[in-house]
C-alpha positions as CSV (number, residue, x, y, z in Angstrom):
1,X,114.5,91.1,98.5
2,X,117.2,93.5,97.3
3,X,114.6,96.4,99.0
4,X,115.4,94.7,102.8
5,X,118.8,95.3,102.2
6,X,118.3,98.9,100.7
7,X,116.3,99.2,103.6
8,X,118.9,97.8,106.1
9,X,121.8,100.2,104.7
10,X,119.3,103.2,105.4
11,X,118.6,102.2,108.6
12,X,122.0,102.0,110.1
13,X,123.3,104.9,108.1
14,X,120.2,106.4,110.7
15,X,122.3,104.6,113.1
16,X,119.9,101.7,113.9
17,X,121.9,98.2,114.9
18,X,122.1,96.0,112.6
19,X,119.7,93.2,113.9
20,X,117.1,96.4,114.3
21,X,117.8,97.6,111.3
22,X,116.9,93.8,109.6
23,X,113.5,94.1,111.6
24,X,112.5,98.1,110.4
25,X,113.8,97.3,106.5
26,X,111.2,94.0,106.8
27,X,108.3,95.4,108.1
28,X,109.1,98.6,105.8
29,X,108.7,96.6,102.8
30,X,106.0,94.7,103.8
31,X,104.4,97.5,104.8
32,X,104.7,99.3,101.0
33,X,103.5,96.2,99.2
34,X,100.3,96.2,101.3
35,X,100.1,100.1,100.4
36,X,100.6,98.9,97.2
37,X,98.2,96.2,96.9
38,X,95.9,98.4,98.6
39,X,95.8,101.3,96.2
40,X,95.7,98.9,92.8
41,X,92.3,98.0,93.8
42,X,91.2,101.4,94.1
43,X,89.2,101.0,97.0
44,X,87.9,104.0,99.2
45,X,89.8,104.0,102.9
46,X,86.4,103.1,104.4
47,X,86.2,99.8,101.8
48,X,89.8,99.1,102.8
49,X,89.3,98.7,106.3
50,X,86.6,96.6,105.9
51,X,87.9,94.1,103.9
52,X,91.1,94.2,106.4
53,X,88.8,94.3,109.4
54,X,90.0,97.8,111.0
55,X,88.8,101.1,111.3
56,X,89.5,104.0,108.7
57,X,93.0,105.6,110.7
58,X,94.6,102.4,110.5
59,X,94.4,102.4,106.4
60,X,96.2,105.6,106.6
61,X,98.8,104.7,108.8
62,X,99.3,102.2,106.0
63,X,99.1,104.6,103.6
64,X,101.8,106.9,105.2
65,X,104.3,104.1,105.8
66,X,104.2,104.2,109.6
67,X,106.2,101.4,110.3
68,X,105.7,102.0,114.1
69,X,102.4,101.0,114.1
70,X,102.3,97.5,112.5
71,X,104.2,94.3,113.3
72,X,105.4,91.8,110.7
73,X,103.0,89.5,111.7
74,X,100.2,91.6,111.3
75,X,101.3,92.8,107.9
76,X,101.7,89.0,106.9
77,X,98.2,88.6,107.9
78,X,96.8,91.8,105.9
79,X,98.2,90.9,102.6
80,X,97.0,87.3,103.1
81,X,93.5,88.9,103.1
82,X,94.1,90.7,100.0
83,X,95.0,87.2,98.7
84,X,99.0,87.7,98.5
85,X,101.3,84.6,99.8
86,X,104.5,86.2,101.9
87,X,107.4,83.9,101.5
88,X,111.0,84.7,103.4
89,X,114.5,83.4,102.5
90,X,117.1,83.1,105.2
91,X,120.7,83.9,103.8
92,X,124.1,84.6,105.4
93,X,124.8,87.7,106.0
């Protein structure tokens, strides 16, 4: 998890609050391990939406990190479907 908090520190340098900045750095690296997952199977962006159940512009919104667009939930969801477990750690900050 040492990218949320690379992630976090980016974010408020951007000036983002801090319980903001938690959320972004999250969904950020959730959002590059599906992009990851997504281009080890070398699947087409057509095949990729299929198996994630979208349509083709939502594979590359993945694939140019728009955080915007997705919720943690959703990305949760979407690496499930590619077979990939998310677990989360609380800690004190």
């Amino acid at each position: 998890m040492n990218d949320v908090k690379y992630y976090r520190q980016y974010f408020r340098k951007k000036g983002v609050s801090a319980a903001e900045g938690q959320c972004l750095a999250l969904r950020t690296v959730l959002l590059d391990q599906l992009k990851q997952e997504l281009l080890k199977t070398g699947w087409s962006q057509q095949q990729a939406a299929k198996k994630l159940g979208v349509r083709q512009p939502r594979i590359s919104e993945i694939y140019s990190l728009s955080i915007d667009k997705f919720s943690a939930e959703l990305l949760v969801k979407f690496l499930y479907k590619l077979g990939k477990e998310v677990s989360v750690s609380v800690e004190t900050t």
